[in-house]
Structure formats: structure tokens, C-alpha cells
C-alpha positions in Angstrom: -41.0 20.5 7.3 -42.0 18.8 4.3 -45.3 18.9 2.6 -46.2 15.6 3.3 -44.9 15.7 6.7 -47.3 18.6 7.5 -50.1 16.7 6.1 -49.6 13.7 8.2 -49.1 16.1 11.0 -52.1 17.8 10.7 -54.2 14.9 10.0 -53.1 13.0 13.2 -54.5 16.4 15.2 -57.5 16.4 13.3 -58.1 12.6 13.8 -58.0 13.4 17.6 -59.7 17.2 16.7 -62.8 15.8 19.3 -60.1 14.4 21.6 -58.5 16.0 25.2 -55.9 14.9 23.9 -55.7 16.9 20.4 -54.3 20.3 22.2 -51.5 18.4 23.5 -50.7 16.7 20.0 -50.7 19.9 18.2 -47.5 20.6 19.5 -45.6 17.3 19.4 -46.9 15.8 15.4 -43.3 14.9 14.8 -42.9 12.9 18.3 -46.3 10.9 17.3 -44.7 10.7 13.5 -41.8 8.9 15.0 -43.8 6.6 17.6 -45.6 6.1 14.4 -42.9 5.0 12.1 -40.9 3.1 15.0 -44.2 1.3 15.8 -44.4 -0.1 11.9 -41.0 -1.1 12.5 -41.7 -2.9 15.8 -44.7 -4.8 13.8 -42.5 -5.6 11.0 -39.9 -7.2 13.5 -42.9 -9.3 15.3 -44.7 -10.5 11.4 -41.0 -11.6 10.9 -40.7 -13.3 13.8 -43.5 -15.2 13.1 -42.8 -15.8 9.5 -42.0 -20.0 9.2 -42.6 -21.0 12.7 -45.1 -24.2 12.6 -47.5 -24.4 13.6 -48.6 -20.8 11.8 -50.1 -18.0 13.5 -51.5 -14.9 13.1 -50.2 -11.3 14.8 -53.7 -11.4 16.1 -53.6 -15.3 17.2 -50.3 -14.5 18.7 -51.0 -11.5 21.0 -53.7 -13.7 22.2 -51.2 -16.4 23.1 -49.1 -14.0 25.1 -52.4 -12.5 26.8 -52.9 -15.9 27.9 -49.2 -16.4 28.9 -49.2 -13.3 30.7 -52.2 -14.3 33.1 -52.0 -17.8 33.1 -55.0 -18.7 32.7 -58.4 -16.7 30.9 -61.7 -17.4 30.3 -62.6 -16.7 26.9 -65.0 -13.3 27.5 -61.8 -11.9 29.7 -59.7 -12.5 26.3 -62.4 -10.8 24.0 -62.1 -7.6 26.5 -58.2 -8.0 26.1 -58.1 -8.2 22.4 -61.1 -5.5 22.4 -62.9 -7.8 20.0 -66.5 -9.3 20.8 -66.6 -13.1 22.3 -67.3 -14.4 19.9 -64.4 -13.7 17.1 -62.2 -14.3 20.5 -64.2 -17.9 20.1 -63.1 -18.4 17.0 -59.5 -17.4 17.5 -59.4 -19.9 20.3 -60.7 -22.7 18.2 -58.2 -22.1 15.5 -55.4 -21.9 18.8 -57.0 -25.5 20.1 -56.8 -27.1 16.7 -53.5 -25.8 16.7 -52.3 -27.7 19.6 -51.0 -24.0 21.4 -54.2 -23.5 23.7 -56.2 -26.0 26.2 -59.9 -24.7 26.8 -61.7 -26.2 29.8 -65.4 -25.8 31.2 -65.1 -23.8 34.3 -66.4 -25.9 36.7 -68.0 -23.2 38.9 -69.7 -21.9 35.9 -70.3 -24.3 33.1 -71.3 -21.9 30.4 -67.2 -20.7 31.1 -64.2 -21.4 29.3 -61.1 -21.1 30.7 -58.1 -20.9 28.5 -54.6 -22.3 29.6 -51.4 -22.6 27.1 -49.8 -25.9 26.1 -46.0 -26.6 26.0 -46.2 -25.6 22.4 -48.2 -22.5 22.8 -44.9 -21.9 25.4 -42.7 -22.9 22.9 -44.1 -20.8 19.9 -43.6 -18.1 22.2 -40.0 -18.7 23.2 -39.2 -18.7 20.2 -41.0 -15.9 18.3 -39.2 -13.7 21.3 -35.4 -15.5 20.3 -36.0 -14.2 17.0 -37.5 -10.8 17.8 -34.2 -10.1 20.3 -31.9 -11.1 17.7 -33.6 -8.7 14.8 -34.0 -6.2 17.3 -30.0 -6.6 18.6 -28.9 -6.6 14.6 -30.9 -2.8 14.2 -29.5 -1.6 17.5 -25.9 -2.5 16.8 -25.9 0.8 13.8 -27.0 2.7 17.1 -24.9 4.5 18.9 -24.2 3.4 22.3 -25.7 6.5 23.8 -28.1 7.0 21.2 -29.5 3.4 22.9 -29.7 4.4 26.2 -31.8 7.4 25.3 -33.5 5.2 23.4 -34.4 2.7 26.3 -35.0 5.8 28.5 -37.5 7.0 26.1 -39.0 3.8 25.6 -39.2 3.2 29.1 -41.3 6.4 29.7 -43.7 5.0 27.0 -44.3 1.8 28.2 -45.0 3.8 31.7 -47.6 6.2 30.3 -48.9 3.3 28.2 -49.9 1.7 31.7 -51.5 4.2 33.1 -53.8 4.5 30.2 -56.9 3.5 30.0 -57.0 3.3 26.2 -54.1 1.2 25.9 -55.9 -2.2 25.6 -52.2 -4.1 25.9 -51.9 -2.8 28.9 -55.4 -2.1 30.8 -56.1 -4.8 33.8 -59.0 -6.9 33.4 -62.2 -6.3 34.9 -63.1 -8.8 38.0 
């Protein structure tokens, strides 16, 4: 191990050092290292994705977008809990998104003092398309790949994406509250 690699190591345990979790990291710093660096990589792919599409959005504007997508509808408090920001920077995220023609906000007519969010055709679009380019970055780094090298790779991934459901500190992936 290299110098630095030990020092990144050992500062992921001791971010965590008050964590259940810390005891279990001790032993696998070079799996989080490479969930790590393939994560900047994933990030990279999704800014570049994003990069020219009109109208603009942010990575943070855009997760809200496929929040939105995902559940059809939200009121604005439901997307602050998603986003794990407070209502009102969600607020302000979903005035920038009206302006922008992506997202429609209604009053909720059961509760007036709710907003309910609902994409447009474009915020659908924006999407579509973000996801066209993310597949065809993502298919132009897998192609250096082996081809069993990418099914581990899937499998691995797959097994991620799993514990990262059953997490409760994964905000992508936590249900919201009724």
C-alpha cells in the first residue's frame, strides 16, 4: 500500500471512528477507496450529461427532477425530505424548475398551504435525454472492459444498489414518510 493510500484509508475509518459501522470498514478501506473513485466517475458521467442540454440544470436541480419522475407526483416538504435539504431551499429549487418550464406546482386542494409537484413534457424530456447520453458514455468506458470483467461488475453493482435499499442512510433510496 502506498502512503497516501493508507492515509485515505485510515481517514475514512476515523471519519466513521463513532460509527457501527467503523469496525466493519477497518477491514475493507480499499473496497470503500474504489466505491469512492468509481462514484467520482459516475458524477463525472451525470455533470457531462448535463453539460449543454437547455434548458440548464443543476446535479442538484436534476436529482430533484428524477425524484419527481420517480413518484409522480410530490408535494414540496416530501421533496425537501428526499433531497435531505430543509423546505425551503427545496422551495427555491422548485421555483428555479417552474421558471424553467420542467416542473408544474399546484395547490393541493385538500390542503391549501400544499404544493404538489408534477413534471412537464420537458422536465420528461430533459430526462430522456440526460439518460441517452449517460448510457452511451457509460457503453463507451465499458467497451475497454472485459466481457467478464462486466458481469462481475454488474453483479457487484447489483449487490450495492440492494444494500443501498435497505439502508436507512441512503437518502436516494429511503421511502418517504406518509
Amino acid at each position: 500500500m502506498t502512503e497516501n493510500h493508507t492515509t485515505v484509508s485510515e481517514s475514512i475509518v476515523a471519519e466513521l471512528a463513532d460509527d457501527d459501522t467503523a469496525s466493519v470498514l477497518a477491514g475493507q478501506a480499499d473496497v470503500v477507496d474504489a466505491v469512492l473513485a468509481a462514484n467520482r466517475v459516475f458524477v463525472a458521467v451525470a455533470a457531462g450529461a448535463l453539460a449543454n442540454l437547455e434548458p440548464e440544470v443543476t446535479l442538484p436541480q436534476f436529482r430533484a427532477l428524477v425524484l419527481i419522475d420517480i413518484h409522480g407526483s410530490m408535494t414540496v416538504a416530501e421533496l425537501a425530505e428526499a433531497l435531505g435539504v430543509v423546505p425551503s431551499t427545496a422551495t427555491r429549487m422548485c421555483d428555479r424548475l417552474v421558471a424553467k418550464d420542467l416542473v408544474d406546482r399546484t395547490v393541493d386542494s385538500a390542503n391549501r398551504r400544499q404544493m404538489t409537484l408534477t413534471l412537464r413534457a420537458e422536465g420528461h424530456a430533459l430526462i430522456a435525454q440526460s439518460t441517452r447520453r449517460r448510457k452511451r458514455e457509460i457503453n463507451r468506458l465499458l467497451k475497454s472492459i472485459p466481457l467478464q470483467a462486466q458481469a462481475d461488475l454488474a453483479a457487484a453493482l447489483g449487490t450495492l444498489v440492494q444494500a443501498a435499499h435497505g439502508s436507512d442512510r441512503t437518502r436516494a433510496s429511503r421511502p418517504l414518510r406518509s
